[in-house]
C-alpha positions as CSV (number, residue, x, y, z in Angstrom):
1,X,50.9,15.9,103.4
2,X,47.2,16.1,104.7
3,X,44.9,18.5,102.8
4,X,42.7,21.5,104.5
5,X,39.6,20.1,105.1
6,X,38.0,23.7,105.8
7,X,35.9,25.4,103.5
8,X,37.0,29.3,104.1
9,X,41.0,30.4,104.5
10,X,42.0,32.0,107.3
11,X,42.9,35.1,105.0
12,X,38.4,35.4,104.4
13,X,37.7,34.9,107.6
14,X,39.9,37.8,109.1
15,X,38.9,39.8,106.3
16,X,35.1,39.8,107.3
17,X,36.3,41.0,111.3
18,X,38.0,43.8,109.6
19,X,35.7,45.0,107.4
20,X,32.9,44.8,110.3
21,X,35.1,46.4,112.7
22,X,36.0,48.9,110.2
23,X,32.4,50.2,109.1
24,X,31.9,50.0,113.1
25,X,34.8,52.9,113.8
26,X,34.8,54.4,110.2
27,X,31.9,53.9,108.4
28,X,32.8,55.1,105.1
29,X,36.1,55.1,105.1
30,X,38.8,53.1,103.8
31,X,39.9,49.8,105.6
32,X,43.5,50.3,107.2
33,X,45.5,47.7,107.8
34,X,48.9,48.6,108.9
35,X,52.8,46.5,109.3
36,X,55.8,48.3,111.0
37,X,59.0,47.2,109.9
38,X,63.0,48.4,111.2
39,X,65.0,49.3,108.6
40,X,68.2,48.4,111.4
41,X,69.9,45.8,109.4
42,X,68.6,43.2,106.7
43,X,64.6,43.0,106.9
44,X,64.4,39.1,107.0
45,X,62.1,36.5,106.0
46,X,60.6,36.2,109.6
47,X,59.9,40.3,109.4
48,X,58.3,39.1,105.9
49,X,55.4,37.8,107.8
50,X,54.5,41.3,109.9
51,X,53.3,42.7,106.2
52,X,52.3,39.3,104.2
53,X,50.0,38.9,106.9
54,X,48.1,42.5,106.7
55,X,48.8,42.4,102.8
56,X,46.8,39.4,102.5
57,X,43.9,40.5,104.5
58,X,44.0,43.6,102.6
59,X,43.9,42.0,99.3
60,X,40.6,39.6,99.8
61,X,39.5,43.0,101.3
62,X,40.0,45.1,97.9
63,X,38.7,41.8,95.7
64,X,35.5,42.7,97.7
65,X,35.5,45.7,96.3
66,X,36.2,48.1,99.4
67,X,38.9,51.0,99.5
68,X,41.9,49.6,101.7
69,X,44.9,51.4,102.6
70,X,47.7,48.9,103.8
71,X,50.2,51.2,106.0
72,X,54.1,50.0,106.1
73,X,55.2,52.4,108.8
74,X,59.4,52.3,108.4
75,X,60.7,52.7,111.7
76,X,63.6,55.0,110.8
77,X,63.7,57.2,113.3
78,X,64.3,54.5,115.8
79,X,68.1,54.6,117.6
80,X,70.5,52.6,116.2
81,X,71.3,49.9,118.6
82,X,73.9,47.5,117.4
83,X,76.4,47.3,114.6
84,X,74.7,43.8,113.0
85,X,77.1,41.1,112.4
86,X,78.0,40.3,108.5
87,X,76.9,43.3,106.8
88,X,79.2,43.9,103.9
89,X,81.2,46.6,104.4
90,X,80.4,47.4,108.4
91,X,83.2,47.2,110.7
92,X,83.8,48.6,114.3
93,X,83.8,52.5,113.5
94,X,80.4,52.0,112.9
95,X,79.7,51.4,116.8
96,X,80.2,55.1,116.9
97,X,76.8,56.0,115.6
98,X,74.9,53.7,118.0
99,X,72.0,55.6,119.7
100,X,71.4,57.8,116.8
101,X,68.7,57.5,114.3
102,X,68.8,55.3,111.7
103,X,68.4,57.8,108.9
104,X,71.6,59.9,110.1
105,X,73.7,56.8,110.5
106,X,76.2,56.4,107.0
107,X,75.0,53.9,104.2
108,X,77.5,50.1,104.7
109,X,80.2,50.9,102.5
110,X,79.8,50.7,98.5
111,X,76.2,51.5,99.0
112,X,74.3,54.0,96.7
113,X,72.0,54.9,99.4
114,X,72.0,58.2,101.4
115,X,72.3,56.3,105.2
116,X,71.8,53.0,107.2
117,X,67.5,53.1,107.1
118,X,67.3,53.8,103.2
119,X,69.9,50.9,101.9
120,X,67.9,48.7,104.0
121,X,64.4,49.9,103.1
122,X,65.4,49.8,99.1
123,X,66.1,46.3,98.9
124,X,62.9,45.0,100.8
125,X,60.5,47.3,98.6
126,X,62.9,45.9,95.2
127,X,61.4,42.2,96.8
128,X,58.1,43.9,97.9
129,X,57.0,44.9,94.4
130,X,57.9,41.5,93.0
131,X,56.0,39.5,95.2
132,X,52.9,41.9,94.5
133,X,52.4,43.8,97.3
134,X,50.9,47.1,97.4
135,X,51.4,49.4,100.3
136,X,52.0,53.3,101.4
137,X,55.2,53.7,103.0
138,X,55.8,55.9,106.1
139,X,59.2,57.3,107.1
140,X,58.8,58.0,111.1
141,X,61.5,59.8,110.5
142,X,59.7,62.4,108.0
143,X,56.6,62.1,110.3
144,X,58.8,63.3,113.7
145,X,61.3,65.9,111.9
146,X,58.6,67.4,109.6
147,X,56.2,68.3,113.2
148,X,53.0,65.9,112.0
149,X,53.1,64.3,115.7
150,X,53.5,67.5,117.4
151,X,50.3,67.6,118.9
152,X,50.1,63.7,119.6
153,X,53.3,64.6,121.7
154,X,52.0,67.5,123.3
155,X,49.1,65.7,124.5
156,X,51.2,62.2,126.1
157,X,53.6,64.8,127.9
158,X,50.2,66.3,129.2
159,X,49.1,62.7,130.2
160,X,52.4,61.2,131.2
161,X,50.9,60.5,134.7
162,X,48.0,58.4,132.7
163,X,50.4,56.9,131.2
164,X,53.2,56.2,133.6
165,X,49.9,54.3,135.8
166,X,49.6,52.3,132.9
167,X,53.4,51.1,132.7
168,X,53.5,51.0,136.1
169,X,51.0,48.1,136.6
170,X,53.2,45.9,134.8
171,X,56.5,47.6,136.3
172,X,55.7,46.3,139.7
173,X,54.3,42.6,138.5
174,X,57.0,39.8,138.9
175,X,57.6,38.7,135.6
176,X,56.2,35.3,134.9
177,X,58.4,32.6,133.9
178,X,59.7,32.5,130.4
179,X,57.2,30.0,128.5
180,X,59.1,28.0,125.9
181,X,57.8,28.6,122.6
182,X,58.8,26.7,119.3
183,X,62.6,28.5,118.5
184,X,63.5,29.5,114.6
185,X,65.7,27.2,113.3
186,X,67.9,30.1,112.6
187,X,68.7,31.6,116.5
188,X,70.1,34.6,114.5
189,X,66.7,35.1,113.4
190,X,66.0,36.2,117.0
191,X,69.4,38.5,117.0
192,X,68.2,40.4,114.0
193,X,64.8,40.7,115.8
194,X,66.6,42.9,118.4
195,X,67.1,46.3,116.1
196,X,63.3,46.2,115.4
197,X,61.6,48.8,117.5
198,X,59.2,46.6,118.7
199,X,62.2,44.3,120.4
200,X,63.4,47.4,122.1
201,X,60.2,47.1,124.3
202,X,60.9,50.7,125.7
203,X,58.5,52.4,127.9
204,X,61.0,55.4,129.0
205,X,62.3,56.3,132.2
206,X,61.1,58.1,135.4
207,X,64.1,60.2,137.1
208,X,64.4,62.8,139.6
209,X,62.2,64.8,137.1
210,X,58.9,62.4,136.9
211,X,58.8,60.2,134.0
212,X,58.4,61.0,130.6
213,X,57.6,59.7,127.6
214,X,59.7,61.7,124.9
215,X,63.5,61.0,124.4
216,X,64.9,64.1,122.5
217,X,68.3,63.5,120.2
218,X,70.8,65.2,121.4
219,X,71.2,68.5,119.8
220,X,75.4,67.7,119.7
221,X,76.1,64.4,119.1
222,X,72.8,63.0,117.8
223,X,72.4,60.3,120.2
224,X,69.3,59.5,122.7
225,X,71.7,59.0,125.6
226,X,68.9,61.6,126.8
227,X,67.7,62.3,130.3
228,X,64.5,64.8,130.4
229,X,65.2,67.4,133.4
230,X,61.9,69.4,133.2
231,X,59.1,70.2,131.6
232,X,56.8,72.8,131.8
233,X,53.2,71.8,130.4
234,X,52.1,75.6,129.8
235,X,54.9,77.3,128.3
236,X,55.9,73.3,126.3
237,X,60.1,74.6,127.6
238,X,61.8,70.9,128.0
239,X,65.9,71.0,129.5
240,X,67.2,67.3,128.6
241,X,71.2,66.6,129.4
242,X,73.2,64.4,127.3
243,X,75.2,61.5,129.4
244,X,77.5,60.9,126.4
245,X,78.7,64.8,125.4
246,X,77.4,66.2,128.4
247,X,75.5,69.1,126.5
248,X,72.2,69.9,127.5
249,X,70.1,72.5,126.0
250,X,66.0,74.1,126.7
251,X,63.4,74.1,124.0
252,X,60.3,74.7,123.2
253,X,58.5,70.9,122.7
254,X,55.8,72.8,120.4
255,X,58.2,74.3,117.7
256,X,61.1,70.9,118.6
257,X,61.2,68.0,116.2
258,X,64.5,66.3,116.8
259,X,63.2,63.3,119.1
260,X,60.3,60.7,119.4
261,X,57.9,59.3,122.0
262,X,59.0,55.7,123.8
263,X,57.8,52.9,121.9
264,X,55.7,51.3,124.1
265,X,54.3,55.1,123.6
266,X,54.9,55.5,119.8
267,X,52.9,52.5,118.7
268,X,49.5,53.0,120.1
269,X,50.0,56.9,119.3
270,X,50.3,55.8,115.7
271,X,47.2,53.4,115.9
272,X,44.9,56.2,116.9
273,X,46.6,59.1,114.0
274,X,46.1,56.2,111.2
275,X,43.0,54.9,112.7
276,X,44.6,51.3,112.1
277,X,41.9,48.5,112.5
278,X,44.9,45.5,111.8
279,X,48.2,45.2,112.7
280,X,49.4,41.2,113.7
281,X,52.0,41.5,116.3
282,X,54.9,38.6,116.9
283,X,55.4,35.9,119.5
284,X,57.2,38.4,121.7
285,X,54.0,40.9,122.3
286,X,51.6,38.3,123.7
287,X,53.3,38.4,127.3
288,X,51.8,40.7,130.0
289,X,53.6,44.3,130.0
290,X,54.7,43.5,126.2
291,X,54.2,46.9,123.7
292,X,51.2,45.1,122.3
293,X,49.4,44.2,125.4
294,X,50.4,47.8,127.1
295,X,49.6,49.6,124.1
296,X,45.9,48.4,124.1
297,X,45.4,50.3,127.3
298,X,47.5,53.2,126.3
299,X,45.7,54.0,122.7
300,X,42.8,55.0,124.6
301,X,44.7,58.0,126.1
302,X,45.2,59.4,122.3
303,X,41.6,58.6,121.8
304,X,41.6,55.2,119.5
305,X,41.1,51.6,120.2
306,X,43.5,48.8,119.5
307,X,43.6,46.8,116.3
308,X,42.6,43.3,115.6
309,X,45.7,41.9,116.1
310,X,46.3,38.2,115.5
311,X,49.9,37.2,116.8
312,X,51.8,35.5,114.5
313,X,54.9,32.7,114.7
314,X,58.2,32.1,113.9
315,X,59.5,31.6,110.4
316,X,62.1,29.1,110.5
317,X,64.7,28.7,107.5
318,X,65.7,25.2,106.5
319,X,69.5,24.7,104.8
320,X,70.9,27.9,105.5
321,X,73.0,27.2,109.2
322,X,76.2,27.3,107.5
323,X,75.6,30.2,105.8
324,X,73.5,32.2,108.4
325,X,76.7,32.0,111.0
326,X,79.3,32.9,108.3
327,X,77.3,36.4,106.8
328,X,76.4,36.6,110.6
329,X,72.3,37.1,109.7
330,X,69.3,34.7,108.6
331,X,68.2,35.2,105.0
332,X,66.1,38.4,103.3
333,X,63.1,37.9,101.0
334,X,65.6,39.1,98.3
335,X,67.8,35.6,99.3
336,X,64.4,33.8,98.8
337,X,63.4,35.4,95.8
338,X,66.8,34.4,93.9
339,X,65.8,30.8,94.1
340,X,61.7,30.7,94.3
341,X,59.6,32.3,92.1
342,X,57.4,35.1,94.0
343,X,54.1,32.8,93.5
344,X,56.2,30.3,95.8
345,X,56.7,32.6,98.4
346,X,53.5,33.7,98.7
347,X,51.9,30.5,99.0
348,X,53.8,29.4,102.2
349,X,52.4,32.8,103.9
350,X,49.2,32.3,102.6
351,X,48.7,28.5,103.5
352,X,49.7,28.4,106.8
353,X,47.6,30.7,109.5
354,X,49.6,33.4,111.4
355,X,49.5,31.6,114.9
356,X,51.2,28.3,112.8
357,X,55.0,28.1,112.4
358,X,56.7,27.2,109.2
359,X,60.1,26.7,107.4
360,X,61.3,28.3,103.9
361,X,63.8,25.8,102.3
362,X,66.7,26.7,100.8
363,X,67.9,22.9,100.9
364,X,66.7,20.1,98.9
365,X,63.5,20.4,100.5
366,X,63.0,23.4,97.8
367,X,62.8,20.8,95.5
368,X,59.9,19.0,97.3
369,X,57.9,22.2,98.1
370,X,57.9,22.9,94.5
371,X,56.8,19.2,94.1
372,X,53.6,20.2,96.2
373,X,53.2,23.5,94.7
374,X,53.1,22.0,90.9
375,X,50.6,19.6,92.1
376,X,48.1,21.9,93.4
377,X,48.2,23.8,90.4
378,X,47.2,20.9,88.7
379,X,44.4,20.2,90.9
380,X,43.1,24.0,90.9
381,X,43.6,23.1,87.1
382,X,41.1,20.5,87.0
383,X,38.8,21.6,89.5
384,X,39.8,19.3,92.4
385,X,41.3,21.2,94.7
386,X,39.7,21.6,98.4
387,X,38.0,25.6,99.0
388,X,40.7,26.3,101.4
389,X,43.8,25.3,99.2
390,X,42.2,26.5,96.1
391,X,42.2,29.9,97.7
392,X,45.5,29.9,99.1
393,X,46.6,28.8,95.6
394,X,44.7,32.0,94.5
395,X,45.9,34.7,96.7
396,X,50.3,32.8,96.0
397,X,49.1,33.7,92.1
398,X,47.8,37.1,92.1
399,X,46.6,39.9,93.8
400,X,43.3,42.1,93.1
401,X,45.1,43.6,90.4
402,X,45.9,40.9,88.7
403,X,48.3,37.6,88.4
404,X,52.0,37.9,89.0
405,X,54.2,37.2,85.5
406,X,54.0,33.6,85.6
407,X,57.0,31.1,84.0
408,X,55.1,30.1,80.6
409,X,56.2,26.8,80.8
410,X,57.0,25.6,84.6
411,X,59.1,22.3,84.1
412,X,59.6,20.6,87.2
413,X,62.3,22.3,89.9
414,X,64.5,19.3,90.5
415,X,64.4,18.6,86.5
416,X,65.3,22.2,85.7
417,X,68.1,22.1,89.0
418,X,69.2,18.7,87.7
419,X,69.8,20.0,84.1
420,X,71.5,23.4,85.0
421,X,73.9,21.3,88.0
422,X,75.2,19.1,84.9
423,X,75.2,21.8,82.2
424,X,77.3,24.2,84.7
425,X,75.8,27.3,82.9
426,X,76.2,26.5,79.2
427,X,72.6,27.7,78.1
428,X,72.7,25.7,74.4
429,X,73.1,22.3,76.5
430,X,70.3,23.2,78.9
431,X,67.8,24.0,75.7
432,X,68.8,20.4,74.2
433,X,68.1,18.5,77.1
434,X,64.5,20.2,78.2
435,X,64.0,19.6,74.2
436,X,64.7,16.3,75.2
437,X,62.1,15.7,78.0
438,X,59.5,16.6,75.9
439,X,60.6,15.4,72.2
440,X,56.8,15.9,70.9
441,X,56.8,19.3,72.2
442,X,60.1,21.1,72.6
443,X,60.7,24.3,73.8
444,X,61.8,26.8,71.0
445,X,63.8,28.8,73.7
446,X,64.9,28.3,77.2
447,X,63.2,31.8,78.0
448,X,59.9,29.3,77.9
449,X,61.1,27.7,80.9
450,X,61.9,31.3,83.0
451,X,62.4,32.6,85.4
452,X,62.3,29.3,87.1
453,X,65.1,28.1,85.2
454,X,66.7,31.1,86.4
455,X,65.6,30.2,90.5
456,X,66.8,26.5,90.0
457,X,70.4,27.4,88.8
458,X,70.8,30.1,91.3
459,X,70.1,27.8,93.7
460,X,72.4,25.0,92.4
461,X,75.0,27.8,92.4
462,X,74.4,29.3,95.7
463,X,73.1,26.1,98.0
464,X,74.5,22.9,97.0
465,X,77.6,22.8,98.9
466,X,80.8,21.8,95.6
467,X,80.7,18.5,97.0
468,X,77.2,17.7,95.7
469,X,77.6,19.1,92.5
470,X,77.5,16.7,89.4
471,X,80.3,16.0,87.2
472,X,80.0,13.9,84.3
473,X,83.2,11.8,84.0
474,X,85.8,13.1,81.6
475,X,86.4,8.9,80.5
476,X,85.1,5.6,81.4
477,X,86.0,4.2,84.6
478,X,87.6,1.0,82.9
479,X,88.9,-1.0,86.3
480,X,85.1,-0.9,87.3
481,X,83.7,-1.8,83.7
482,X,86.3,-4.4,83.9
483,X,85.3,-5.8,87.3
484,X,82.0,-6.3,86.7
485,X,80.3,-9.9,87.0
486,X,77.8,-10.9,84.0
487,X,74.2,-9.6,85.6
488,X,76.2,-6.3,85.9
489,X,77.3,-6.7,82.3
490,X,73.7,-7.9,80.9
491,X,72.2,-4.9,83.0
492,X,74.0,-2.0,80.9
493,X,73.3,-4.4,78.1
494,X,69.9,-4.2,78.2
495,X,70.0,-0.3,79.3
496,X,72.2,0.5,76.3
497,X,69.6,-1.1,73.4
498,X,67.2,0.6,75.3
499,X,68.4,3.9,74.7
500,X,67.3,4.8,71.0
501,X,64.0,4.0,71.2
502,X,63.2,5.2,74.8
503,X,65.3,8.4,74.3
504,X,62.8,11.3,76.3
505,X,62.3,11.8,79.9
506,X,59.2,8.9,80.3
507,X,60.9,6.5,78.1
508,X,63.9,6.7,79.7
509,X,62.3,6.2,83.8
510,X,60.8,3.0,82.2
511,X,63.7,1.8,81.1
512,X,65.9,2.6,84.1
513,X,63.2,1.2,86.3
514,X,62.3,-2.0,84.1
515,X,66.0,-2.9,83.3
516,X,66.0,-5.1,86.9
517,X,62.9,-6.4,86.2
518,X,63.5,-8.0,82.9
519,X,66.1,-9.4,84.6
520,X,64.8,-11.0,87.3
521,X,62.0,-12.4,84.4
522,X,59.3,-10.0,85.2
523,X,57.8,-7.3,82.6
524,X,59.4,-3.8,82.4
525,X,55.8,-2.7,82.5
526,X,55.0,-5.2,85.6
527,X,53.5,-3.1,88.8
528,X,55.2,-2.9,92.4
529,X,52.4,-5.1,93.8
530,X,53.3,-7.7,91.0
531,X,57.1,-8.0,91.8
532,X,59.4,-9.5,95.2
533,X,60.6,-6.7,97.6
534,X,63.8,-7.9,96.0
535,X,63.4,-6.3,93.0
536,X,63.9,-2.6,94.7
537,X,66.9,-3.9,96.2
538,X,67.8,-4.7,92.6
539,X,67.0,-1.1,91.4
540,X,68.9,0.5,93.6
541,X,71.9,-1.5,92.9
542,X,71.7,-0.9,89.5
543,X,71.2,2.7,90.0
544,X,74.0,3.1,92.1
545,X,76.4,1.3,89.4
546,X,74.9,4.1,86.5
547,X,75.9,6.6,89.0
548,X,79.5,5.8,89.6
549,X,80.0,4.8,86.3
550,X,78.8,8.5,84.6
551,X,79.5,10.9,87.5
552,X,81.8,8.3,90.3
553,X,79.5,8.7,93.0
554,X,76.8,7.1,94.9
555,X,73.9,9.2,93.4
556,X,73.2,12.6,91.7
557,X,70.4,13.8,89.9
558,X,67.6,11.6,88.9
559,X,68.7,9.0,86.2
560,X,66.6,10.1,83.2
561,X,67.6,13.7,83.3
562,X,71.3,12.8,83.9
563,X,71.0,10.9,80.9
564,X,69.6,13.3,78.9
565,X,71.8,15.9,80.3
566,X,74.9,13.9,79.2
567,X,73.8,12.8,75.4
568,X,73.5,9.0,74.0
569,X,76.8,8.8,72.5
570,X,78.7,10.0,76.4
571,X,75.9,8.0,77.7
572,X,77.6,4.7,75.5
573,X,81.3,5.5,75.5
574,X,80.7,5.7,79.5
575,X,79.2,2.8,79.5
576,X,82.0,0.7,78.5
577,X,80.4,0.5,74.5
């Protein structure tokens, strides 16, 4: 893969807009960044990038040394819209608490949680604080039903005219023709997309009454099945009706905190109270009439100005079909974080810019990201890593308060997979084979080699279909030993002398790799440049022999580790010796 070749990350560059934009509108104050986030159903790896973006901005912004407040707004006081597909314990009776808020919708079943938006919310901050991200949470919920945006809502029912204009430009425009943008790889990614309040995309409704841009919960059944029927602006009394119970009931709106401006409404209201000077936005707000676009020209109204707001793309997922259409959702940063370490994660959001798509792999392409990853360490190591990678690399490792716990002694993923595929959990096996790899340096415990360790067996356990799992033949597969012609035969021969001398994870590549050159009368040490393109063609045959003779398939895990993994004296007795 082609290196940066610029000089600054897009992470510094964004950082120095901020903090100019900030001491513009608020000099002396603390930067704030802000990410909203639906606690509707599982917060997903493509919501992921709506606060890694901000948070990293925010960081390079406290490493300067400024105050920064980075603002996760939960939108729990949004209406629950849809009973998401493959949440454990959710079945059809919970289709009855659609259209209230989240917070007064019941916990999935078995959960320790007090409703729908805290279960939710408590396993994304659980993944938040191990990837290293610092924020200040905000229930909308607490902000509604405690009165803190009672004057905010006085003053868009004053200006509901204002604001109704606004909504109405975009109202009366055709709608331009859907323009295709790069899909997720995941199409459920754009399901679970739907409970955010940003998909919801509502602007409220103009009846009989005028428009309005307050939806009250009913004061029955707790649903927004609401229609306004007046409002008075001098004495705040507002009659709604209930289309689902029928009940309808007059309040005051300056004492009333059961309901919540529109979104298209909400969200710039909430940029002028927090005085946000960044919040990215997805794909889906850069149309024309979109919240992000409408909300530009409707922040004014509450007396603020829009933020900086880069639009970011799609996170795809790579490996996870199967499973995405049988739990019925695309994976959560929890998911993730059971099979990568958090300085893994980090990295892809860092490295890529918002506007750029990207896949996180939960297939054997894991194995190569960590490939990548392990070599830019290296190079940031030695000093020869470009600017740009160097400070992505910086930003995956740590935080302005420090580096994330680290694995002391990172061993290569698809070794560490490799060993725990063939080991199947037994712990003693695992330690004698990474002993193995390394005999002039051994680890004293396998805790040297976590929590990747950890990451690569989960993964094994959880994403290699049984299939593809490695197991070491029970006893020698004697029709095949005895089939074999003599170059077959003097092959193993010269493998099997090999073994003593060459037992560790180098010695042992050598040897697999030089067996078919000796043969062919070349040097086990000879280069690829030296030998006939015939010679790979004799590898790989070989190769494929070792493999159905030890674990009766075509491949497996790379030959020196399944070697190791399966002890010279199996190694032998397999062998037909």
């Amino acid at each position: 893969m082609a290196q940066s070749t610029e000089t600054t990350d897009w992470v510094s560059r964004f950082a120095d807009e901020v903090i100019e934009e900030s001491e513009r509108r608020a000099p002396g104050k603390p930067v704030v960044v802000a990410s909203g986030l639906s606690p509707s159903g599982p917060i997903h790896l493509g919501n992921l990038r709506e606060v890694m973006t901000p948070h990293l901005v925010a960081d390079e912004i406290r490493r300067r040394g400024h105050q920064v407040r980075h603002l996760i707004s939960w939108d729990d006081y949004d209406r629950y819209r849809k009973v998401p597909a493959g949440v454990t314990g959710v079945d059809e009776t919970w289709s009855e608490h659609i259209g209230k808020p989240l917070t007064s919708v019941p916990a999935p079943k078995g959960s320790a949680h007090p409703n729908w938006a805290e279960h939710f919310k408590a396993a994304m901050i659980t993944s938040l604080a191990e990837m290293g991200v610092e924020f200040d949470g905000i229930s909308q919920t607490e902000q509604y039903t405690s009165g803190v945006y009672r004057e905010q809502i006085l003053h868009a029912m004053r200006h509901r005219g204002d604001i109704d204009a606004i909504l109405a430009q975009y109202r009366t425009k055709k709608a331009p023709a859907k323009k295709q943008q790069q899909k997720p790889v995941d199409e459920a990614e754009l399901e679970a997309a739907e409970g955010s309040g940003a998909a919801a995309e509502d602007d409220g409704s103009a009846g009989a009454a005028g428009y309005f841009p307050y939806k009250p919960y009913c004061g029955n059944c707790e649903k927004d099945f609401t229609t306004v029927t007046s409002y008075d602006d001098d004495s705040t009394e507002l009659t709604y009706a209930c289309s689902v119970c029928g009940f309808s009931e007059t309040v005051r709106l300056n004492e009333f905190n059961r309901g919540k401006l529109v979104w298209k409404v909400d969200w710039p209201m909430r940029w002028a109270y927090e005085g946000v000077i960044f919040e990215p936005s997805g794909v889906d707000h850069s149309s024309p009439g979109s919240s992000f676009q409408v909300g530009g020209q409707i922040v004014g109204i509450f007396g603020g100005k829009q933020p900086i707001g880069p639009m970011y793309a799609f996170v795809g997922i790579s490996g996870m079909a199967k499973m995405s259409s049988s739990r019925g959702g695309v994976p959560t940063p929890a998911d993730a974080l059971k099979i990568m370490e958090p300085q893994l994660l980090r990295w892809l959001y860092a490295r890529r810019r918002p506007n750029q798509s990207f896949k996180i792999a939960f297939d054997q392409e894991i194995q190569r990201l960590y490939d990548e990853w392990d070599r830019l360490d290296a190079k940031v190591a030695d000093g020869s890593a470009l600017p740009a990678d160097a400070a992505a690399h910086s930003r995956a490792v740590g935080t302005a308060g420090g580096e994330l716990p680290r694995t002391p002694r990172p061993l290569p993923y698809r070794t560490l997979a490799s060993v725990a595929d063939i080991t199947a959990g037994h712990e003693d096996q695992a330690l004698r084979i990474l002993s193995d790899l390394d005999p002039a340096n051994p680890p004293a415990t396998l805790d040297e080699a976590r929590p990747r360790y950890d990451k690569a067996e989960a993964w094994i356990n959880t994403h290699v279909p049984a299939d593809q799992r490695t197991i070491v033949r029970a006893e020698p597969d004697a029709e095949l030993l005895k089939s074999l012609d003599e170059q077959a035969r003097q092959s193993l021969r010269l493998l099997l002398d090999g073994l003593a001398d060459n037992w560790s994870l180098d010695g042992l590549t050598h040897l697999v790799y030089g067996v078919p050159k000796v043969q062919a009368g070349f040097s086990a040490d000879a280069t690829p440049k030296e030998l006939p393109p015939e010679i790979k063609t004799a590898q790989r045959s070989f190769f494929a022999l070792l493999y159905h003779l030890l674990v009766g398939r075509d491949t497996g895990p790379r030959l020196p580790t399944l070697l190791l993994a399966v002890g010279q004296e199996r190694v032998r007795a397999l062998l037909g010796e």
